[in-house]
C-alpha positions, -999 to +999 in steps of 0.1 A: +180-193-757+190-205-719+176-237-710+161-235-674+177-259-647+148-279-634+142-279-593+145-313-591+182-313-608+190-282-587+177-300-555+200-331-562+225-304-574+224-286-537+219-321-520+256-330-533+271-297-524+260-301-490+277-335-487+312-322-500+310-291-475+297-313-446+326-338-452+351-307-456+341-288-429+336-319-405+372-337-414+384-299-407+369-295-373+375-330-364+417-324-372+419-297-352+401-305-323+426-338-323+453-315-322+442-296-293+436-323-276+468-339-286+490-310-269+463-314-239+472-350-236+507-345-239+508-319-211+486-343-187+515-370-195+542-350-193+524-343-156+517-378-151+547-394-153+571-365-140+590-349-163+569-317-149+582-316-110+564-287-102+533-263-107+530-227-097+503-222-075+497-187-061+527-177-078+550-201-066+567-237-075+551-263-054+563-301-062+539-321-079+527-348-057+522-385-066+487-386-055+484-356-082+506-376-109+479-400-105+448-377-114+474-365-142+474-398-157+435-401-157+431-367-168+454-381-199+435-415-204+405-396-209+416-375-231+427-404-251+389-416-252+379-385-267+404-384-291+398-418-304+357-409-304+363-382-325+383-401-349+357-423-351+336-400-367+305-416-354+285-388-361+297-376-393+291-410-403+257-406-397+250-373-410+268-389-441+242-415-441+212-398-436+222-375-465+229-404-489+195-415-481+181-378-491+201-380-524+185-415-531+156-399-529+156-371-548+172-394-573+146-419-574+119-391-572+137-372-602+132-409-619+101-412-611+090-375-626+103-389-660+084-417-663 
């Protein structure tokens, strides 16, 4: 004869599947948006400090000014602030929080049904 799993083990079961895909899928997203944003920052650099002399505008080569060098280079500095918010993980740390909360208590409520 099968033995039924009881809700409370399959709700903590589910509770720690979530986690693993959330960390998965989040560490997943995260790296590749730090990649795109990597080759973004290094074409605002390679803009900013004039290894690029010109842009096509209209279909033809125009020389890169300084004043426009200049936006390059903030362009870059704040793609570094994204990047480094995103490695943060601020929010996945949360998430990962909030759900180690849920598991503690469906944990202590699956102790609590025993008693």
């Amino acid at each position: 004869m099968r033995g039924k799993i009881s809700r409370k083990l399959m709700i903590a079961r589910r509770v720690s599947e979530l986690k693993q895909k959330l960390k998965v899928n989040t560490q997943d997203i995260r790296s590749k948006t730090i990649v795109n944003l990597e080759q973004l920052f290094d074409l605002a650099v390679s803009l900013a400090n004039g290894k690029v002399k010109t842009q096509t505008e209209d279909g033809k080569a125009v020389k890169v000014t300084l004043k426009q060098r200049q936006m390059w280079a903030r362009v870059a500095a704040y793609v570094a602030q994204i990047i480094n918010s995103i490695a943060s993980g601020f929010d996945e740390r949360q998430i990962d929080l909030q759900l180690d909360e849920l598991e503690k208590l469906v944990n202590e409520t699956k102790a609590k049904a025993k008693t």
